[in-house]
KOLGU-859517 format. One line per 3 residues: their letters; for each residue x, y, z of N, C-alpha, C. Coordinates in steps of 0.05 Angstrom, whole numbers. Example, Ala and Ser with C-alpha at 12.3 -4.5 7.8 and 13.67 -1.06 7.14 Angstrom:
<recs>
AS = 264,-114,156,246,-90,156,264,-66,156 ~ 257,-45,142,273,-21,143,258,1,157
</recs>
This chain:
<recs>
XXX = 517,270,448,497,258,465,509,236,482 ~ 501,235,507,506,209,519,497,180,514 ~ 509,168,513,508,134,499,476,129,513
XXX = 473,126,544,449,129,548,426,142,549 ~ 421,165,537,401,186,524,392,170,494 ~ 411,159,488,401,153,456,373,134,456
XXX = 369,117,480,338,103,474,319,117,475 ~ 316,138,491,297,154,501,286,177,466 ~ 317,184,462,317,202,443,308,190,415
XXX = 317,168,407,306,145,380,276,137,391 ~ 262,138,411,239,126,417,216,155,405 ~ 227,178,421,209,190,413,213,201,386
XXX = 228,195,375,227,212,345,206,199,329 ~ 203,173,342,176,157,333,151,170,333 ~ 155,186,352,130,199,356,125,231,349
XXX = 151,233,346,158,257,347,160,273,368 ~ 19,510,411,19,557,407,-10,570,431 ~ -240,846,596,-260,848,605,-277,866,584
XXX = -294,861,583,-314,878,563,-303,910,564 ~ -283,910,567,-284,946,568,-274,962,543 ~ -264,943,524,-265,956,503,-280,975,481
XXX = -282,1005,479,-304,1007,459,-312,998,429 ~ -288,981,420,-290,962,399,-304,947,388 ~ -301,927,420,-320,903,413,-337,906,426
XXX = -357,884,408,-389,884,414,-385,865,448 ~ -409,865,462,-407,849,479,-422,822,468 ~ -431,816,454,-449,796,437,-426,777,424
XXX = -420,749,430,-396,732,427,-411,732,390 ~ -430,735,383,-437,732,355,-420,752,344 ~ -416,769,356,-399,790,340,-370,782,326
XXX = -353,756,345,-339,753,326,-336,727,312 ~ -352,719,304,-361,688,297,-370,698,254 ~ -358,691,234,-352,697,213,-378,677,197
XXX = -375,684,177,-387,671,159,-370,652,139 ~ -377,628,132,-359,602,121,-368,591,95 ~ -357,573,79,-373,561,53,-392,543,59
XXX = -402,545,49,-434,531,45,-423,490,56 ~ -444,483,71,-443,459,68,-436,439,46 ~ -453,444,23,-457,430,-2,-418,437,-6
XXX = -410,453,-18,-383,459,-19,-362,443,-10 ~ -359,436,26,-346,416,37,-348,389,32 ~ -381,379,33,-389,355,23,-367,343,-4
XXX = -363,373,-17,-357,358,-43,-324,359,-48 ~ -316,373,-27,-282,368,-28,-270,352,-7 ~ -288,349,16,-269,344,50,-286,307,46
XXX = -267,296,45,-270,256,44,-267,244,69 ~ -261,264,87,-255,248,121,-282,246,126 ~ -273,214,137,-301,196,144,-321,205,168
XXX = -307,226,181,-312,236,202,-333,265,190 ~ -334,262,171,-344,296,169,-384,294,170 ~ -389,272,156,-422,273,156,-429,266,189
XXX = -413,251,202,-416,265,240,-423,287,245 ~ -405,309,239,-396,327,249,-416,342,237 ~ -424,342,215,-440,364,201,-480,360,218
XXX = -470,332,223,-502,327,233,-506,329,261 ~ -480,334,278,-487,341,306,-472,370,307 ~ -485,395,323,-478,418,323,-457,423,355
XXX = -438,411,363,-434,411,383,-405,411,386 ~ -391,411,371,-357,409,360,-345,435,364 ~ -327,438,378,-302,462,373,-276,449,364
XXX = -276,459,337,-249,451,331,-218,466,334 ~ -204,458,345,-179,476,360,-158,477,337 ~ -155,495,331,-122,507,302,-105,507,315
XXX = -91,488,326,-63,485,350,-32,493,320 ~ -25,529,343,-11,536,313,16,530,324 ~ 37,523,305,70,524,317,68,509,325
XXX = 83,499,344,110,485,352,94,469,376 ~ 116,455,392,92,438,413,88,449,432 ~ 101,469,448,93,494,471,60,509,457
XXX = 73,506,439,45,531,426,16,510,430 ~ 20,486,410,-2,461,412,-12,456,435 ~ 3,450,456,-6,454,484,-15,468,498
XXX = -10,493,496,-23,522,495,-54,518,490 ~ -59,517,454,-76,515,445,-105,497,453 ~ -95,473,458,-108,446,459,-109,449,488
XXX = -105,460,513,-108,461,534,-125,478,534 ~ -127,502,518,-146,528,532,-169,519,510 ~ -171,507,483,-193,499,470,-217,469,493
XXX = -198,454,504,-203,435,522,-223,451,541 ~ -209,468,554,-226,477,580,-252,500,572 ~ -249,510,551,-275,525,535,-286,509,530
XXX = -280,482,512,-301,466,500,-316,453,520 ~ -306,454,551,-323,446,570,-348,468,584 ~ -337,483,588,-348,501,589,-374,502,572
XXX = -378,509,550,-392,512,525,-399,481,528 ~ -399,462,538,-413,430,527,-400,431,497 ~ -379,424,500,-379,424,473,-351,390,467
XXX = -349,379,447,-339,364,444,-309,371,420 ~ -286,373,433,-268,380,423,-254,367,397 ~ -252,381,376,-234,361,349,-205,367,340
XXX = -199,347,341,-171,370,331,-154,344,306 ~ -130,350,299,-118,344,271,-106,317,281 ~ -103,296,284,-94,275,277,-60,267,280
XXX = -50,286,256,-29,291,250,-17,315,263 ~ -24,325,286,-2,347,299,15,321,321 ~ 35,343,324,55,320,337,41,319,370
XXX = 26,328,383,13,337,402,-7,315,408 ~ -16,310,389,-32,279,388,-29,248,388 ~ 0,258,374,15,223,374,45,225,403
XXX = 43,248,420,53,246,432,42,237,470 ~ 19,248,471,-2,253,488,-29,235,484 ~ -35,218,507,-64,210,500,-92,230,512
XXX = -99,243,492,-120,270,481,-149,264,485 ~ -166,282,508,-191,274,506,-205,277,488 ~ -198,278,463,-201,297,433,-215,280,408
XXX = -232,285,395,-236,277,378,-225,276,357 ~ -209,259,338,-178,273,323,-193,259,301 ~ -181,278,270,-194,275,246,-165,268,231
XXX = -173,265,206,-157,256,194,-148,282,174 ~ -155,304,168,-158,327,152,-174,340,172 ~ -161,363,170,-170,395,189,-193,394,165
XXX = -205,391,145,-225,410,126,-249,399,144 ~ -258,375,159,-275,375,173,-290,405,184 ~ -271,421,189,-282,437,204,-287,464,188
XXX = -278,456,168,-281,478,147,-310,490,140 ~ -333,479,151,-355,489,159,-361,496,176 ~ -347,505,200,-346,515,220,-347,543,225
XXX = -359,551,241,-359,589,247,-337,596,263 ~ -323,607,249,-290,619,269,-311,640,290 ~ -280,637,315,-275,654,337,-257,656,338
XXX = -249,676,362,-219,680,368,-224,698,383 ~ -191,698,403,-190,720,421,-187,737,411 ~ -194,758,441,-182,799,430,-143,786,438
XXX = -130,775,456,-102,773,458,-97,746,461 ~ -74,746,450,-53,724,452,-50,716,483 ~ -37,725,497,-31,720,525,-50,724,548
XXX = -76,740,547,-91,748,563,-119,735,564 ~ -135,729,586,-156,722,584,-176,729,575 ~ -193,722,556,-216,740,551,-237,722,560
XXX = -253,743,574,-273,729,583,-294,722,573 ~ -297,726,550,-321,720,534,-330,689,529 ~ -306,687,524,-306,650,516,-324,638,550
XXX = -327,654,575,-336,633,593,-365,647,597 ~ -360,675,591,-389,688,597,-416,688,583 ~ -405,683,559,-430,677,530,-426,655,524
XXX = -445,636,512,-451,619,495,-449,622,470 ~ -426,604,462,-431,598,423,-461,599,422 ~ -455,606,389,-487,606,383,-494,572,376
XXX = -518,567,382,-529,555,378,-525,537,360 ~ -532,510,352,-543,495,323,-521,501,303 ~ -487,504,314,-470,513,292,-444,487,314
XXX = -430,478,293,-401,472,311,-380,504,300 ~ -367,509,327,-347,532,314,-320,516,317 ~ -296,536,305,-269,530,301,-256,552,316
XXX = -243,555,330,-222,572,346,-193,573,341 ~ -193,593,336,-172,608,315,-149,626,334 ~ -134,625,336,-100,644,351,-90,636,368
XXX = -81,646,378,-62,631,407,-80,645,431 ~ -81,621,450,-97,624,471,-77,614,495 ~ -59,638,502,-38,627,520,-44,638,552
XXX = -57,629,562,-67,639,587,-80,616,602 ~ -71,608,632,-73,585,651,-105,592,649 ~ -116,608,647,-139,623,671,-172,595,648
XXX = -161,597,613,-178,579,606,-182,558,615 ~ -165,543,633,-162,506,637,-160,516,661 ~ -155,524,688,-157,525,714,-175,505,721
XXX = -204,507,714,-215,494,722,-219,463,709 ~ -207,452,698,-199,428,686,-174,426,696 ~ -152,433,715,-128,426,716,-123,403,714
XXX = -131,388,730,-119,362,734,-120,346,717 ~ -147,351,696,-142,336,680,-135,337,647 ~ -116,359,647,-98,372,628,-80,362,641
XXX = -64,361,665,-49,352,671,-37,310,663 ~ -73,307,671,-70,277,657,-66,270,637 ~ -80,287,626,-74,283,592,-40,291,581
XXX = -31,312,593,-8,312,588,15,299,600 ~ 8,271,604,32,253,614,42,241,603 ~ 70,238,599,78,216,582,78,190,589
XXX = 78,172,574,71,144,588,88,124,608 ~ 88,113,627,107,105,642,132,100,634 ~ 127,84,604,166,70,594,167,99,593
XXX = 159,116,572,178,141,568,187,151,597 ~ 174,157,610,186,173,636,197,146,658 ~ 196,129,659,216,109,662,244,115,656
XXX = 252,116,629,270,122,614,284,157,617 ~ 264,164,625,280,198,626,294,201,658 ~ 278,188,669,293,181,695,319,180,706
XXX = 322,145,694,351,138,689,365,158,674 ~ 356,164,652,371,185,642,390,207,663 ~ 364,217,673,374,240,695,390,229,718
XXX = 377,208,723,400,199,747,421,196,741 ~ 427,169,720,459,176,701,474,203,699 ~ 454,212,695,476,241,677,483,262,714
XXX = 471,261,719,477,278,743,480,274,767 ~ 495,234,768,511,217,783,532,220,762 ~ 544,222,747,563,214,726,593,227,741
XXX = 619,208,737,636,225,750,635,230,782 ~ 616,210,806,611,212,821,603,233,834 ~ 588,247,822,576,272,823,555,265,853
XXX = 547,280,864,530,280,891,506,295,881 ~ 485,293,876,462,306,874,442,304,879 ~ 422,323,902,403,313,917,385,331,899
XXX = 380,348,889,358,372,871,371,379,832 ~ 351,373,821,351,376,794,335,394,793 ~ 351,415,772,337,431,757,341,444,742
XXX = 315,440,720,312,445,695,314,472,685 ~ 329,478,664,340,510,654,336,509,629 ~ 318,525,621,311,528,594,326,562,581
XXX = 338,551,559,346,586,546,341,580,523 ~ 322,600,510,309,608,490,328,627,480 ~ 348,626,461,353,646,435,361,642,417
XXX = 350,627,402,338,633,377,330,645,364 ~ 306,633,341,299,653,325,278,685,339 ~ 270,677,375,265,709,380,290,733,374
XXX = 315,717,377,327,738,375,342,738,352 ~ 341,733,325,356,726,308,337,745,275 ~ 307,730,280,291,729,267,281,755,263
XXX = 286,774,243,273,798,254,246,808,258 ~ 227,795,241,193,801,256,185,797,282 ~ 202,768,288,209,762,316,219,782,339
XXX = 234,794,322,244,811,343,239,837,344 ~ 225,846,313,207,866,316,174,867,329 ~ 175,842,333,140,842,346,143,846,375
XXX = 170,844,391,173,844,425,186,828,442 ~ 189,813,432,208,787,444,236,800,458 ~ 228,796,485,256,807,501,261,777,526
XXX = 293,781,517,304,747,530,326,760,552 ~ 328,743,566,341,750,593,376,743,593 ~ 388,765,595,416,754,590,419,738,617
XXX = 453,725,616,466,714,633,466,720,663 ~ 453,746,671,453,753,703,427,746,711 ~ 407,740,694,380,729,705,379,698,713
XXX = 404,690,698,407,664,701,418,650,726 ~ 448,675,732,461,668,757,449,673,778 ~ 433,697,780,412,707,799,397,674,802
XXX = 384,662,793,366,635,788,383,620,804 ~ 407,614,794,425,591,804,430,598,833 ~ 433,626,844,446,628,868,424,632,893
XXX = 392,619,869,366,623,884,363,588,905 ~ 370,581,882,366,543,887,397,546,906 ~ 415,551,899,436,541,917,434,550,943
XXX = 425,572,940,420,570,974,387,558,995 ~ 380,556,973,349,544,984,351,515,986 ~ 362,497,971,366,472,972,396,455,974
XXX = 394,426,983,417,421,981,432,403,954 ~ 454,410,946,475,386,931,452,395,907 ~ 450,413,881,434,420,866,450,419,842
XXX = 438,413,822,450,406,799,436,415,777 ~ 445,442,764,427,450,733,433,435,714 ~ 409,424,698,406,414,676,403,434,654
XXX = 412,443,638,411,469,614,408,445,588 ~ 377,463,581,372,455,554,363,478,545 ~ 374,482,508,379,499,498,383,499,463
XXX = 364,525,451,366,521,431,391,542,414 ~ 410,545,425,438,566,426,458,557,438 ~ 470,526,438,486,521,457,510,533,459
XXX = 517,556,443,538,571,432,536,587,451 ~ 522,606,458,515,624,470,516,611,502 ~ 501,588,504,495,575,538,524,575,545
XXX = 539,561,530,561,543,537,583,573,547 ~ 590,591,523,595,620,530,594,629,558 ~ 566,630,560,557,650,588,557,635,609
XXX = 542,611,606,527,602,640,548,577,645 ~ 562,575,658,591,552,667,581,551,699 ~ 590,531,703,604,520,731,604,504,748
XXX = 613,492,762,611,460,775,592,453,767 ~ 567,453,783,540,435,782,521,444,754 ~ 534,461,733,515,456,713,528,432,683
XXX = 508,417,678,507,400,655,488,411,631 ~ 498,407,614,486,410,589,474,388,573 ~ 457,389,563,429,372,550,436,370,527
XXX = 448,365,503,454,366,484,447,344,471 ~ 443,348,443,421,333,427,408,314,422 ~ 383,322,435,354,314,440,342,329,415
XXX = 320,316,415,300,339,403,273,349,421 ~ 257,366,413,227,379,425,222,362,442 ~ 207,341,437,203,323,453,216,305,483
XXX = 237,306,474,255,286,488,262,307,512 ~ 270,328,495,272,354,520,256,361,538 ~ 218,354,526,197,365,556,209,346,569
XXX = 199,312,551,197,297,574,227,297,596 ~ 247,297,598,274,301,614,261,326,631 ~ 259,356,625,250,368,636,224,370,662
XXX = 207,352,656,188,350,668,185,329,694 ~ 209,313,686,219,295,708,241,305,724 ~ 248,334,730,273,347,739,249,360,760
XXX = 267,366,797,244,382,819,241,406,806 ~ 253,428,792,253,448,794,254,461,766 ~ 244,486,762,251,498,733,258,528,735
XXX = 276,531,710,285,567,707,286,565,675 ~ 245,585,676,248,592,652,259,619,645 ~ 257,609,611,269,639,600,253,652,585
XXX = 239,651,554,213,649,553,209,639,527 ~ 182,638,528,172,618,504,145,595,523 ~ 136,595,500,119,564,512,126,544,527
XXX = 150,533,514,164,512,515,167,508,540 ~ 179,515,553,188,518,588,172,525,595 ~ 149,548,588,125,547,606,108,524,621
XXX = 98,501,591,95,482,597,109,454,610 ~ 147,461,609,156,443,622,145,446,656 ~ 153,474,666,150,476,686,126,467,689
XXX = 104,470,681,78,475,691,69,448,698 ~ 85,425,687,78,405,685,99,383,713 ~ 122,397,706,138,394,725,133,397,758
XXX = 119,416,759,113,424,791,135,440,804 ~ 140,435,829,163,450,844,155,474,840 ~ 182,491,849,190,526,845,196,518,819
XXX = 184,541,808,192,561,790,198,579,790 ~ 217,586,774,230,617,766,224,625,733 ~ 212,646,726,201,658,706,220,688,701
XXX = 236,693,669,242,715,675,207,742,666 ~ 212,763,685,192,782,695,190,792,667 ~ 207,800,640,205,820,625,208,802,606
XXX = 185,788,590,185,772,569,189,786,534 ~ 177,812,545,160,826,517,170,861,518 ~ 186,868,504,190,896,508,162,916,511
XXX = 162,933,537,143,951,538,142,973,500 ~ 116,984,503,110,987,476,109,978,445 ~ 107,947,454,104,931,429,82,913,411
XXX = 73,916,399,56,886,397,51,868,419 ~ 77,855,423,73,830,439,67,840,463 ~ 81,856,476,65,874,502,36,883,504
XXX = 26,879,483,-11,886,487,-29,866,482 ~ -7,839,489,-21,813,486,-25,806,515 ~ -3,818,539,-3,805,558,-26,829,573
XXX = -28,816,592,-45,838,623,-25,848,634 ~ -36,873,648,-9,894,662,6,875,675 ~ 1,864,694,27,849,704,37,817,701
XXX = 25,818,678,26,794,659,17,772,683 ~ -4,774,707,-18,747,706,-36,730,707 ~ -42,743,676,-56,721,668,-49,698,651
XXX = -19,704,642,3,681,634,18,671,649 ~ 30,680,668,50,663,690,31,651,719 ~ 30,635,722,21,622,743,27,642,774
XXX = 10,647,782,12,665,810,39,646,825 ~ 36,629,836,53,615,855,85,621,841 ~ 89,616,817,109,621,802,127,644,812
XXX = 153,646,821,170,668,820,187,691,799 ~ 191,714,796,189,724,778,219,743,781 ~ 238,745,764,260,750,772,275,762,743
X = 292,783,750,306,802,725,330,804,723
</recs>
């Protein structure tokens, strides 16, 4: 790590997922479950928060699953339904998503709060379902929302202020700043454009359910293809590569203007990322949300999910209802 990365990096450790089916019903009651009895919770769940919650019917509580791409995911698309629906959003206290971010959220101290709650959930992981905007929860119940809800199309209409909410606070991005300016002045380096390179391979490709569920990652020519996109579009450009394989990065992707990001953790990595003009994701959450938050061009690789897989019947045919239209798409 660079001597100056280390405040940024010790700070945050402080802080530290259309009706045309003949399946389903069109009636959102259809997939809303049955739960334990009130009396039941009363007598195990001690968060001070819970005789609230049981006496006003108006709560969606969000299951933000995995990692912090995922959380963000989650807590963004539960955000913009729970508006939708009037509804007042709850979520856990203790996800790192909450002590990282200031959350328009109602945060508990124990998820069992919601353990009287009537689950929902999407028909896909990556795709919009429209149910969540076209029907009304039922009535006189708070529900809980259950899977990954990875699709822009829930929060569109709240952008901006998902966006607010996901800011880090001035010292932190103060500090990632300098960072970046240091590191990519260093050596009298000349650099008028930063940008951020995320490579994902890991446990998609290591892990085998992981890699039996669809997970397809973009070798080294999607990368240089990326690099030789910005070099000619912009001037004096400088890749930042952060990476959970630096074995593999260091291997493949070389040359003058790229630097390597090396050990940070989750955190430390959006925030650097999100203060860089430009991004080249690879896939995963993680970089979805850097970019998204980041602004500028983006570059997205096109083939996230092997055709005929699981994970391929999460997305929409041309997957967009997960990648941001404006976004560029490249193999």
């Amino acid at each position: 790590m660079y001597p100056h990365r280390a405040s940024l990096h010790n700070s945050m450790q402080t802080i530290a997922a259309e009706w045309r089916s003949p399946n389903v019903s069109r009636n959102i009651h259809s997939i809303v479950t049955t739960t334990p009895s009130q009396s039941r919770i009363v007598s195990t769940c001690k968060d001070q928060f819970l005789s609230k919650f049981t006496k006003h019917h108006t709560y969606l509580c969000s299951i933000a699953p995995g990692r912090l791409g995922n959380q963000m995911f989650a807590y963004a698309s539960a955000y913009g339904i729970a508006k939708r629906q009037n509804r007042t959003i709850v979520i856990e206290k203790s996800l790192s998503l909450s002590r990282i971010f200031s959350l328009k959220a109602q945060l508990i101290d124990d998820i069992c709060v919601c353990d009287d709650a009537r689950n929902v959930q999407p028909r896909w992981s990556c795709r919009f379902d429209r149910r969540f905007f076209k029907t009304s929860f039922p009535q006189g119940v708070n529900v809980r929302l259950h899977g990954y809800l990875q699709s822009w199309m829930y929060f569109r209409h709240v952008e901006d202020d998902i966006r607010r909410q996901f800011t880090f606070t001035d010292s932190y991005r103060k500090v990632a700043k300098e960072i970046i300016e240091k590191t990519v002045t260093a050596g009298g380096r000349k650099a008028k454009t930063v940008i951020a390179v995320h490579i994902r391979r890991g446990d998609i490709v290591t892990v085998p359910k992981f890699v039996s569920h669809g997970y397809r990652v973009p070798n080294d020519k999607f990368f240089f293809k990326a690099f030789a996109f910005y070099r000619e579009k912009v001037s004096d450009p400088v890749f930042l590569l952060f990476s959970d394989n630096f074995e593999w990065t260091k291997r493949h992707l070389t040359g003058n203007d790229i630097i390597y990001m090396e050990g940070h953790n989750a955190t430390t990595d959006m925030a650097l990322m999100i203060e860089c003009n430009h991004t080249i994701m690879s896939v995963g959450t993680f970089s979805w949300w850097a970019a998204y938050l980041a602004g500028g061009t983006t570059i997205y690789y096109r083939h996230p999910a092997w055709n005929g897989t699981e994970l391929r019947k999460q997305y929409s045919k041309d997957y967009s209802d997960y990648f941001m239209p404006e976004w560029i798409g490249m193999e």
